[in-house]
C-alpha positions as CSV (number, residue, x, y, z in Angstrom):
1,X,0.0,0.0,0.0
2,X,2.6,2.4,0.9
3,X,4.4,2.0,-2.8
4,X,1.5,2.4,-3.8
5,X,0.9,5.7,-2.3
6,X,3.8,6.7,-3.3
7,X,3.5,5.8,-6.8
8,X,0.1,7.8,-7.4
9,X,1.9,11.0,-5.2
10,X,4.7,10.8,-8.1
11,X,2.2,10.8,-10.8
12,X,0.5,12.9,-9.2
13,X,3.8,15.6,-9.2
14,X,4.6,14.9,-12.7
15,X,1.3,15.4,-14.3
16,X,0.9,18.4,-12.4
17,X,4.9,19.6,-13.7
18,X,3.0,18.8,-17.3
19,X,0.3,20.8,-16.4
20,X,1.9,23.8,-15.3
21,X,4.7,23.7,-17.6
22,X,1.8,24.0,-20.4
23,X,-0.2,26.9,-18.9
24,X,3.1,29.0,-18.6
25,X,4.3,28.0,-21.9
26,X,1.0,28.6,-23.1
27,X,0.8,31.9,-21.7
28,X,4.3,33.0,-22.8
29,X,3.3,32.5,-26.6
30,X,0.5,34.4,-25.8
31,X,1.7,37.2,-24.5
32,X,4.4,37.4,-26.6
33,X,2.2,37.4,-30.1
34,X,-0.2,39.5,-28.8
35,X,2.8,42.2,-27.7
36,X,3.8,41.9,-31.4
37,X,0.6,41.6,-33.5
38,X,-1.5,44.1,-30.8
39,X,1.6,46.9,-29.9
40,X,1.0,49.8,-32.6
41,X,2.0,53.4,-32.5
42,X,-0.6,54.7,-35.0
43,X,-3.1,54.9,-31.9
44,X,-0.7,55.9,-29.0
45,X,-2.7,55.7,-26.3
46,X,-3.8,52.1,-27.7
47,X,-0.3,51.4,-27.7
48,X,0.5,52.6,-24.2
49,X,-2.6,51.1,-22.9
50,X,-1.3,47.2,-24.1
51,X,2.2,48.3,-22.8
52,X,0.5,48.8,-19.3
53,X,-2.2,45.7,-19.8
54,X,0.9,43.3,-21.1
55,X,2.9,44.7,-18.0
56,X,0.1,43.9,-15.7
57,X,0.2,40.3,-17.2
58,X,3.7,40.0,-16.6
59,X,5.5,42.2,-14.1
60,X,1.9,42.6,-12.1
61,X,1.3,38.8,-12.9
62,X,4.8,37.8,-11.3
63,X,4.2,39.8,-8.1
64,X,1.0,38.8,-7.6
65,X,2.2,34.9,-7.9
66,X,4.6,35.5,-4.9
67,X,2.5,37.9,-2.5
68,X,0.0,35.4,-1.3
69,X,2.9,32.7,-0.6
70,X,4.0,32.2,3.4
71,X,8.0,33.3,3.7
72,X,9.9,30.6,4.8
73,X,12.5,31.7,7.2
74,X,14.0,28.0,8.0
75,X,13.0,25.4,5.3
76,X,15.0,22.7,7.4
77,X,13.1,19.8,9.2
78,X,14.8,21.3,12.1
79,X,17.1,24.1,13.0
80,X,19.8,24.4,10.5
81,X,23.0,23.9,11.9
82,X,26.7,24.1,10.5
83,X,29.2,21.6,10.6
84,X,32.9,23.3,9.9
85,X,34.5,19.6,8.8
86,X,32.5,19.4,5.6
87,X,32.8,23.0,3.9
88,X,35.9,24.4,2.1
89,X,35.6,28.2,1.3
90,X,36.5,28.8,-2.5
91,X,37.7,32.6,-3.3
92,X,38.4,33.7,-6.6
93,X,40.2,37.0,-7.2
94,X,41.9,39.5,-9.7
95,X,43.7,42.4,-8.4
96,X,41.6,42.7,-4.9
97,X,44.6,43.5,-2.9
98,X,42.4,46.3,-1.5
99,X,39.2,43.6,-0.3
100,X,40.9,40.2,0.1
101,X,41.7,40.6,3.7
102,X,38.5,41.6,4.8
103,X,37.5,38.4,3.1
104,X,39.7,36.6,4.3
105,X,39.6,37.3,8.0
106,X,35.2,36.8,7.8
107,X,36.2,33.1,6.0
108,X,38.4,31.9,8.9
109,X,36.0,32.7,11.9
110,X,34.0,30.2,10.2
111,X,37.2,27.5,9.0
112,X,40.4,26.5,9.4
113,X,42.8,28.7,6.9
114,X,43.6,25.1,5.2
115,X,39.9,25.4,4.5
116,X,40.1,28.5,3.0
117,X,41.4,28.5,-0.9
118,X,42.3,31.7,-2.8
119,X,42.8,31.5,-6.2
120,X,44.8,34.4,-7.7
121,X,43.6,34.7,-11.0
122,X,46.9,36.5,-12.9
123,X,46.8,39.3,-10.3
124,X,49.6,42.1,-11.0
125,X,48.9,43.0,-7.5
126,X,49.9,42.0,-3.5
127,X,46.5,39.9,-3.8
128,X,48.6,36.6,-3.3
129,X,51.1,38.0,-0.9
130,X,48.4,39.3,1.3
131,X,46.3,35.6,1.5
132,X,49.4,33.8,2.1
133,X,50.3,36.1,4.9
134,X,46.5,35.1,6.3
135,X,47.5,31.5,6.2
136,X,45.1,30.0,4.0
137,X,45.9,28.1,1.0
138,X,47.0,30.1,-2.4
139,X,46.5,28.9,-5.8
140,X,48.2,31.4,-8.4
141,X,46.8,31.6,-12.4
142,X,49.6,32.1,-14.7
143,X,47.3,33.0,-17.3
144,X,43.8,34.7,-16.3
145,X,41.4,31.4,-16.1
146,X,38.4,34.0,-15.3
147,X,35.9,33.6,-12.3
148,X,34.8,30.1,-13.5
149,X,38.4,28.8,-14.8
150,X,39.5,29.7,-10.9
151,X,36.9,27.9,-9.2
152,X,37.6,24.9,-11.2
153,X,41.2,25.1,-10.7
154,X,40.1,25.1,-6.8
155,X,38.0,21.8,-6.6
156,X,40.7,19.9,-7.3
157,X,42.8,20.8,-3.6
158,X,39.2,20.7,-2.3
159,X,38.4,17.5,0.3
160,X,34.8,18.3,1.5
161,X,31.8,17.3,0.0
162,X,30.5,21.3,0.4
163,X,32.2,24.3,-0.9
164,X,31.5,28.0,-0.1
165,X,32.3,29.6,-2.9
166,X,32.6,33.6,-1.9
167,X,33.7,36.6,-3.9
168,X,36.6,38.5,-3.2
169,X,34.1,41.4,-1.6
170,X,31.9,39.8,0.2
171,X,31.6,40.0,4.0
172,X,30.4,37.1,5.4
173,X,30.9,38.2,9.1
174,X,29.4,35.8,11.8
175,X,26.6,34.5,9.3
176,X,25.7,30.9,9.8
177,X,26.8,28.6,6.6
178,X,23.4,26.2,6.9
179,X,25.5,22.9,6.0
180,X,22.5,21.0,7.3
181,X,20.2,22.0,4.7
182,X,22.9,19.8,1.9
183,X,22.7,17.0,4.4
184,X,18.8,17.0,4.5
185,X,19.3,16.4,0.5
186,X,19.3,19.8,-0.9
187,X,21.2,20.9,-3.8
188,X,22.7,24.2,-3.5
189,X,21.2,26.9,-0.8
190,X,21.5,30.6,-1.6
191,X,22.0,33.7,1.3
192,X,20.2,36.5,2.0
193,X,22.8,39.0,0.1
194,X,22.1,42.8,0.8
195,X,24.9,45.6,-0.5
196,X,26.5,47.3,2.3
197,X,24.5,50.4,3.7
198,X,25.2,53.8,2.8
199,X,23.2,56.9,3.1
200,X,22.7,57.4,-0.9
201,X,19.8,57.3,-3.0
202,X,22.1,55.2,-5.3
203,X,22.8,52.4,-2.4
204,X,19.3,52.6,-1.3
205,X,18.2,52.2,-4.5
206,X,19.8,48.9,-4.7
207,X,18.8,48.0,-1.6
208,X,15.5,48.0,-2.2
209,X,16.5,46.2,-5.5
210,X,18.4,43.2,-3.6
211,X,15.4,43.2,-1.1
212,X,12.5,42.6,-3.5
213,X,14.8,39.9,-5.0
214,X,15.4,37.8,-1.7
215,X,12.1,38.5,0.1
216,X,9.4,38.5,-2.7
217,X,11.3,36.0,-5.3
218,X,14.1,33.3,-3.3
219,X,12.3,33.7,0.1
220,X,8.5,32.6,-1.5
221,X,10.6,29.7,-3.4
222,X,12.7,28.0,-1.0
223,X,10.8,25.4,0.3
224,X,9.8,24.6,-3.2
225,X,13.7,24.3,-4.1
226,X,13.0,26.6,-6.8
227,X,15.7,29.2,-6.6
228,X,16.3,30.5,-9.9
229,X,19.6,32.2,-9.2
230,X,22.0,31.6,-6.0
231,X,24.2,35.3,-6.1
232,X,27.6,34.9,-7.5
233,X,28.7,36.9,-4.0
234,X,27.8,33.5,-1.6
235,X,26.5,30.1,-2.5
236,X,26.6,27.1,-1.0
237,X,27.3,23.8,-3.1
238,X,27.9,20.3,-3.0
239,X,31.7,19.4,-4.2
240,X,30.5,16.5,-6.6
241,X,27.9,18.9,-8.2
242,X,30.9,21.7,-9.2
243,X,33.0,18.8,-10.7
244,X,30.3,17.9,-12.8
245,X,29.8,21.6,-14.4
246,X,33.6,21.5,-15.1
247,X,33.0,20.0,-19.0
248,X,29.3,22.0,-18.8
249,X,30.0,25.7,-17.5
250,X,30.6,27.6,-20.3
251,X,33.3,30.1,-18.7
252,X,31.7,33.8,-19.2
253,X,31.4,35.5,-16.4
254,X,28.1,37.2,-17.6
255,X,25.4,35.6,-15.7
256,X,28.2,32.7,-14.4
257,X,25.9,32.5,-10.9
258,X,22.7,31.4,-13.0
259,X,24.6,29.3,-15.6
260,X,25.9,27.5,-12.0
261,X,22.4,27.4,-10.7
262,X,20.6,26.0,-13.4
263,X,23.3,23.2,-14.1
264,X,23.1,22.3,-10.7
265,X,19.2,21.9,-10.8
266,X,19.9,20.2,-14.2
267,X,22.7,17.6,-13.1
268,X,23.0,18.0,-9.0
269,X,22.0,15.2,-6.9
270,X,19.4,17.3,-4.6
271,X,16.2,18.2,-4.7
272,X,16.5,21.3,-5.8
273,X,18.0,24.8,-4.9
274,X,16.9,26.5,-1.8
275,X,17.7,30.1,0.6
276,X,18.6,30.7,3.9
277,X,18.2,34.1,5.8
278,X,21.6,34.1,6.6
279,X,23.0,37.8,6.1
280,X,25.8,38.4,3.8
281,X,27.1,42.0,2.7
282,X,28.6,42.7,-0.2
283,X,30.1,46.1,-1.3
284,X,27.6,47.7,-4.4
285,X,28.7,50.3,-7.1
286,X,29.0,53.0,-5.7
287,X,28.9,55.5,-8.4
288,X,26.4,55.9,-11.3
289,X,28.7,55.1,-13.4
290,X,30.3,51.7,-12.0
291,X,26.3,50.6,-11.3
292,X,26.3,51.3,-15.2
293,X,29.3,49.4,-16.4
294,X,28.3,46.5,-14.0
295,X,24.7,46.3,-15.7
296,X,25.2,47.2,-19.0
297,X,28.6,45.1,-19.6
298,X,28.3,41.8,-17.3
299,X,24.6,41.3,-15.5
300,X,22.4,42.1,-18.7
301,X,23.9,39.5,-20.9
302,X,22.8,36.4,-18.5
303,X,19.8,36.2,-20.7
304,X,21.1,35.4,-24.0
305,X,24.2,33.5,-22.5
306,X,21.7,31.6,-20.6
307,X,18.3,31.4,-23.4
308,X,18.2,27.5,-24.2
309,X,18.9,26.7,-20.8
310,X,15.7,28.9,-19.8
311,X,14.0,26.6,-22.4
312,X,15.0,23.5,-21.7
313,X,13.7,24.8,-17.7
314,X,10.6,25.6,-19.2
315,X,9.6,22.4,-21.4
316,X,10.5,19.9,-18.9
317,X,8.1,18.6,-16.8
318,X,11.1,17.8,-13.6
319,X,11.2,21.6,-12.6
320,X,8.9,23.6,-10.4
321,X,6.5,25.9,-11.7
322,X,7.5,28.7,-9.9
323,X,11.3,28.1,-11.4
324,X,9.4,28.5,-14.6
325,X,7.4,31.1,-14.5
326,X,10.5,33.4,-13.5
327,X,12.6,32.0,-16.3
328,X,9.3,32.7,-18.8
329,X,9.1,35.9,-17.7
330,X,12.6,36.9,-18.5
331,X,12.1,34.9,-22.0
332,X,9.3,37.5,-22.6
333,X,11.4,40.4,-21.8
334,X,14.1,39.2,-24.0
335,X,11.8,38.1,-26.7
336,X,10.1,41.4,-27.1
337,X,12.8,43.3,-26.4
338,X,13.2,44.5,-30.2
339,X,10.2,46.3,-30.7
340,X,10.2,47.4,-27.4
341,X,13.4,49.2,-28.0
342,X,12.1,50.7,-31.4
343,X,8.2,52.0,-29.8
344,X,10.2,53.4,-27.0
345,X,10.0,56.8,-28.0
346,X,6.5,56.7,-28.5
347,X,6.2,57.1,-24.2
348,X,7.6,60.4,-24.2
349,X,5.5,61.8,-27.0
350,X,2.8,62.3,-24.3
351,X,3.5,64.0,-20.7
352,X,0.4,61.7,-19.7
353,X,2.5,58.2,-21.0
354,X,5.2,58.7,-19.2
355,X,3.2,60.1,-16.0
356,X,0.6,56.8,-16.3
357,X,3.7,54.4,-17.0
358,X,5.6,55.9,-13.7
359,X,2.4,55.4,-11.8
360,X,1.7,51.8,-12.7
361,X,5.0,51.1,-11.4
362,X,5.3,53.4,-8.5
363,X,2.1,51.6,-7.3
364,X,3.8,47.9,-7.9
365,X,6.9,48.9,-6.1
366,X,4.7,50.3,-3.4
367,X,2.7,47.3,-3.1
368,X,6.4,45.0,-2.3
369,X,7.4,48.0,-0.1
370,X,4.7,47.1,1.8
371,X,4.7,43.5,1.7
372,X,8.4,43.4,2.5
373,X,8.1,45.1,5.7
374,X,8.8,48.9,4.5
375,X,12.5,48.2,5.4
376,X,13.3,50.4,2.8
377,X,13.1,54.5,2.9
378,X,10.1,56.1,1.0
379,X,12.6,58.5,-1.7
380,X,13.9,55.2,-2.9
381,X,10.6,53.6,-3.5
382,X,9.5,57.1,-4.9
383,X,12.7,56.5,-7.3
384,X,12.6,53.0,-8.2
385,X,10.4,53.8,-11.6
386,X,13.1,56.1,-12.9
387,X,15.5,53.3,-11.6
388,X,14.1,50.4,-13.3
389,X,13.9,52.4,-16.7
390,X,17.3,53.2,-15.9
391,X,18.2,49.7,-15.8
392,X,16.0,48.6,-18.8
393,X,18.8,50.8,-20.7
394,X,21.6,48.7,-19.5
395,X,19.3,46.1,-21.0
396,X,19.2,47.4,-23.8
397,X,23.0,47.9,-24.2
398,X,24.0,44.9,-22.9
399,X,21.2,43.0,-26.0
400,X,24.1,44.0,-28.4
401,X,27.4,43.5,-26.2
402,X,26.5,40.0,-25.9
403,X,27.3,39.7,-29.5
404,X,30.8,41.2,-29.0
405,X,31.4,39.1,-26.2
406,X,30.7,36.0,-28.1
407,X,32.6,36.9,-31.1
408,X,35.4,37.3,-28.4
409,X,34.7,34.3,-26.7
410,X,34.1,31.9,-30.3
411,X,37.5,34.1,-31.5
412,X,39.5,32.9,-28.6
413,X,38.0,29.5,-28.8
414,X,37.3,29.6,-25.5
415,X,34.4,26.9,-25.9
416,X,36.6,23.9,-26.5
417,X,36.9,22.4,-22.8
418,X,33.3,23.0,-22.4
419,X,32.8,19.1,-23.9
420,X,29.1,18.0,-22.3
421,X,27.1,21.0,-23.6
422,X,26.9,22.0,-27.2
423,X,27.8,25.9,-27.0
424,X,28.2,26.6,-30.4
425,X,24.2,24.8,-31.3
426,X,23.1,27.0,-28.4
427,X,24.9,30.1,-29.7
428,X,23.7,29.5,-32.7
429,X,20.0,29.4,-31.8
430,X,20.4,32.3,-29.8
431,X,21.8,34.5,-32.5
432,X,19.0,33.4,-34.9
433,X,16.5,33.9,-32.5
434,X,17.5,37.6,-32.0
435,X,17.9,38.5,-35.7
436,X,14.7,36.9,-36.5
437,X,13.2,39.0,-34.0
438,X,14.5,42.2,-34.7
439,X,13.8,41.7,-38.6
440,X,9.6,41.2,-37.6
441,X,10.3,44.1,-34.9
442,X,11.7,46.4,-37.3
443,X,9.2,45.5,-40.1
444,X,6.6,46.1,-37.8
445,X,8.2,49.4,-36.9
446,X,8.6,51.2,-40.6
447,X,4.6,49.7,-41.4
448,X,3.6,51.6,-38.4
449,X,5.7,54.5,-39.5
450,X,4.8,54.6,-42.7
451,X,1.0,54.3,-41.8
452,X,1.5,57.1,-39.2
453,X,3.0,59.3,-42.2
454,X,0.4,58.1,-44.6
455,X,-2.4,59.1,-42.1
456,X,-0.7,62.1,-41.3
457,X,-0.3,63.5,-44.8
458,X,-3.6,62.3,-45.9
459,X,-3.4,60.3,-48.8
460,X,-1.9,57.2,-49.3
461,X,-0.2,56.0,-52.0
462,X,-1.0,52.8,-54.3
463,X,1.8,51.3,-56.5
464,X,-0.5,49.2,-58.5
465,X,-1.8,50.1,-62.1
466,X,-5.2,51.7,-61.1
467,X,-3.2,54.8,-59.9
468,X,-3.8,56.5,-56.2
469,X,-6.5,55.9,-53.5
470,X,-8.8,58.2,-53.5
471,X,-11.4,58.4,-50.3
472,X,-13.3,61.2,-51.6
473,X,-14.7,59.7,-55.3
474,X,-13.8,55.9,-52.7
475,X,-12.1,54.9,-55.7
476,X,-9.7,51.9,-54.8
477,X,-7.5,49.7,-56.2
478,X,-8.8,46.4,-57.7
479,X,-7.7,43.9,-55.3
480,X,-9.7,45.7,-52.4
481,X,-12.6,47.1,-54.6
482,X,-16.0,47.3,-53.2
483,X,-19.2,45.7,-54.9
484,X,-21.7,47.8,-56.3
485,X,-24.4,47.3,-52.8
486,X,-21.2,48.8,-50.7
487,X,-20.7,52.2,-52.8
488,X,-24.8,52.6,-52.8
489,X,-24.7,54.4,-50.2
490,X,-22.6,57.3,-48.6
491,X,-23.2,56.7,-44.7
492,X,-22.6,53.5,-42.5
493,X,-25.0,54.6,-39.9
494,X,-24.4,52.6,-36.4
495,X,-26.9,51.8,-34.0
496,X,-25.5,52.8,-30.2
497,X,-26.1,49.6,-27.8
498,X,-25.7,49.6,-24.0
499,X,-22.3,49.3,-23.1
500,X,-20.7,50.0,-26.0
501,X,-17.0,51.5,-26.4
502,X,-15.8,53.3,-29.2
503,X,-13.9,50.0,-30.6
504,X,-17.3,48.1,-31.0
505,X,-18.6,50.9,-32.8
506,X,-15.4,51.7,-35.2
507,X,-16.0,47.6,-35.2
508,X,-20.4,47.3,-36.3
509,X,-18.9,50.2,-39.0
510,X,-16.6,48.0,-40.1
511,X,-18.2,44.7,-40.0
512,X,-21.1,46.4,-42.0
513,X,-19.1,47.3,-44.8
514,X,-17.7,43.9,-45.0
515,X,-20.6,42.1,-45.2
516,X,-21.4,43.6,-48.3
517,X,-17.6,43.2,-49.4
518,X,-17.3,39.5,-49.6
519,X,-13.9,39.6,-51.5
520,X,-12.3,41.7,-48.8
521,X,-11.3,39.2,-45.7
522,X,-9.4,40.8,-42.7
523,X,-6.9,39.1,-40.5
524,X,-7.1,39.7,-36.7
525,X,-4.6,41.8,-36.3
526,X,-5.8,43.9,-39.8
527,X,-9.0,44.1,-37.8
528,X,-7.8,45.5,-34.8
529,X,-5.6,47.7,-36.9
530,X,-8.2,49.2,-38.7
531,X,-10.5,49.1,-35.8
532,X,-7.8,51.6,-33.8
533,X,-7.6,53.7,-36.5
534,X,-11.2,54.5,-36.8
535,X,-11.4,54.8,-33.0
536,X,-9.9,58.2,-33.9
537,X,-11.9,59.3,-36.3
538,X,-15.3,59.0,-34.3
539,X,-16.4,61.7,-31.7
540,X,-15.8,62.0,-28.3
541,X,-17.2,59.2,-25.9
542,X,-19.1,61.4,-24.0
543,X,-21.2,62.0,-27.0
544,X,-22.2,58.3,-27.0
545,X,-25.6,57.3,-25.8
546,X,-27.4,54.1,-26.2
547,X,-30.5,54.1,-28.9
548,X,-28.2,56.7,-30.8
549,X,-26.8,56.3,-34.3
550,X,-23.4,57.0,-35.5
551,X,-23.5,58.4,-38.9
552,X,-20.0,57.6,-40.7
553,X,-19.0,58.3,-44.1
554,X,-18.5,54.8,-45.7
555,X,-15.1,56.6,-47.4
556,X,-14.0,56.9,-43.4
557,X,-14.8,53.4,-42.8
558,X,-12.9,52.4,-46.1
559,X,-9.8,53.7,-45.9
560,X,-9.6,52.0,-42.3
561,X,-10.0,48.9,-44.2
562,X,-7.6,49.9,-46.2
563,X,-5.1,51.1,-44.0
564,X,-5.0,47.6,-42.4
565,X,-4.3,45.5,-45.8
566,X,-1.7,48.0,-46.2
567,X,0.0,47.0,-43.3
């Protein structure tokens, strides 16, 4: 009986990973199509108002998916414990002569110095001296092996089965390493990183940043074991597990914590990746200009270096749905991208877009201000709009410095030891994802332009034989001609119903005069094109009453049509 419990609870789990995986794949396709075929700027406000409705479904949708879920402050059985015998601390630096000690001198309250492993990485600086005068053990790179390279040349003078791997600034202090979560059979456990505190709106900026990340995303999914990325600053791993990414890392440093966390929910032996509230502090940018470089140059390219592993998350049934609904939502934001970049400037065309879009998201940020305690002071949630755009500009740099960083990398042939993964297929894919994107983006973007200018001018041109359109006479060209019962009359006259919006009007018009144009078919997107576009042409709501007719001119509610097979 008990197997047999057991057996129905595991098909129970899988069929409901199946489930979910569907309904969040489902919903990514969705959203994304309907960001490309629905996102317009001929009807700006239309277009701002699905930016705000497709930001609701995704930014709104992701909050709202954590909020109601219980924090989990221990996720042990029991009370986590540490055990100093089984963890060797793993430090990887270049040129940190000025942090090391610091470093240092938190890792060996914890461990022995034998237990503590600095890896030198080609440092032209006292950074070796300095560990070796702490006791602990050195490894010096000849050549620069990077962050990953180091670590790997580390596990092999490692004889615990957990490792600590720490960055070079990072201040662990008297934090308690949770060893006991490993033994209970997890995979990897991630801290509770906050920057260091400063009295500037920069540092509280990203403090409120690092907040919302551990107490709204890692703290709602650690009992789950659905951790999505343990920081590159502190995590805790099994020994075994990091041997086995040596042949499956691929080496860049962009997004190297997440590549490290995915592989180990991928190959590790555990069931999964969870968080302690253990603090850690770690020293933050502390100039506009070093938050930049770190954003633009190294933590936005994680997406692309990481996309078919964010896939292969997504389509497998093993993983939790809350480990796939945060890698969907950061396919989204890659995947429309593109046309995002290219509509941008349609926010600021309007005092009220940019006032509406700041609201939406002062009111989000508001909302995890309050759910997190309101820990954080009230200028930087007042900021955190402009912040977050901010950011999305890094983004947006760092879309097109991943493709100088791989040329660099494939250049170098730096993908060689990387044996059990197939980097350049993955590359590959990647790249051919982002050009096919940005070629439907930008054709998308000069239809819409040229449709804006066509509207604008007045007239639109026709390059077939029958010569120019013509909205006064309604003479068209042949393909789209109207049958003699549409041009009998001059008026599409609309009967107002209760409840109806300007779009189902613009719509009854439209539908009327295509019912009695069977040789003129509209796709959905042409109807909602044309739709929008007549939207404008109508008077003002407040003029609508139900029982009242809409008189249109039927050469109005033709060129819409027109417009939209144009497109």
């Amino acid at each position: 009986m008990a197997w047999a419990r057991r057996t129905m609870v595991g098909w129970g789990r899988w069929t409901g990973y199946i489930i979910s995986s569907s309904i969040i794949f489902g919903l990514l396709v969705f959203i994304v199509v309907n960001f490309y075929v629905f996102s317009s700027i001929v009807n700006l406000d239309s277009f701002i108002y699905a930016f705000l409705l497709l930001s609701l479904l995704t930014d709104g949708l992701f909050a709202f998916i954590h909020f109601p879920r219980r924090r989990q402050h221990s996720v042990g059985k029991k009370q986590t414990h540490f055990d100093p015998a089984k963890l060797t601390i793993v430090i990887a630096c270049h040129n940190g002569a000025d942090v090391i000690k610091e470093t240092i001198d938190g890792a060996v309250k914890h461990v022995p110095p034998k237990q503590v492993i600095v890896v030198s990485d080609a440092s032209t600086d006292d950074t070796a001296k300095i560990a070796r005068e702490s006791g602990v053990y050195v490894i010096e790179n000849k050549v620069n092996l990077h962050k990953v390279g180091s670590i790997n040349a580390a596990l092999d003078a490692v004889n615990t089965p957990y490792v600590l791997i720490l960055d070079d600034d990072t201040l662990i202090g008297d934090t308690l390493i949770p060893t006991s979560l490993l033994d209970e059979g997890y995979t990897a456990v991630a801290f509770n990183v906050m920057p260091v505190r400063e009295r500037t709106l920069i540092n509280e900026l990203q403090r409120f940043e690092y907040r919302n990340s551990m107490q709204v995303g890692k703290h709602m999914r650690a009992k789950a074991g659905a951790i999505g990325n343990v920081s590159g600053a502190i995590g805790l791993y099994r020994t075994h597990d990091l041997r086995q990414q040596i042949k499956k890392h691929s080496g860049q440093f962009a997004g190297e914590d997440e590549q490290r966390t995915l592989l180990a929910h991928m190959y590790g032996e555990g069931k999964g990746i969870t968080y302690t509230d253990s603090l850690v502090l770690t020293k933050p940018p502390a100039t506009y200009r070093e938050l930049f470089r770190q954003r633009a140059f190294s933590w936005s390219l994680s997406v692309p270096e990481l996309f078919i592993l964010y896939w292969r998350v997504l389509l497998s049934p093993r993983y939790h749905f809350l480990l796939k609904a945060e890698k969907s939502y950061l396919l989204y934001i890659y995947l429309t991208d593109p046309l995002r970049m290219l509509f941008a400037w349609a926010l600021i065309l309007r005092p009220v877009h940019i006032i509406t879009t700041y609201v939406f998201y002062l009111l989000l940020n508001t909302a995890i201000w309050l759910r997190i305690g309101r820990q954080d002071t009230l200028r930087a949630i007042i900021f955190s709009p402009l912040y977050t755009l901010s950011m999305t500009v890094c983004r947006f740099i760092g879309y097109f410095y991943w493709l100088v960083e791989k040329a660099r990398y494939l250049g170098k042939r730096r993908y060689r030891p990387v044996t059990e993964r197939r980097l350049l297929l993955e590359y590959s894919l990647t790249f051919l994802v982002i050009a096919v994107s940005w070629v439907i983006s930008a054709q998308h973007f000069v239809n819409d332009m040229q449709l804006l200018s066509d509207i604008r001018s007045g007239s639109l041109s026709n390059n077939s034989e029958s010569g120019a359109f013509n909205y006064t006479s309604i003479s068209v060209a042949p393909s789209i001609a109207l049958s003699n019962a549409a041009v009998s009359s001059d008026v599409v006259s609309v009967l107002m119903e209760q409840g109806d919006t300007p779009r189902a009007v613009a719509d009854k018009a439209i539908n009327e005069v295509l019912i009695q144009s069977p040789s003129i078919t509209l796709g959905d997107a042409q109807r909602w094109k044309a739709d929008m576009w007549l939207v404008g042409q109508l008077p003002s709501l407040a003029h609508y009453e139900p029982g009242k007719a809409i008189d249109l001119s039927r050469g109005t509610v033709q060129r819409a049509i027109d417009i939209s097979l144009r497109g």
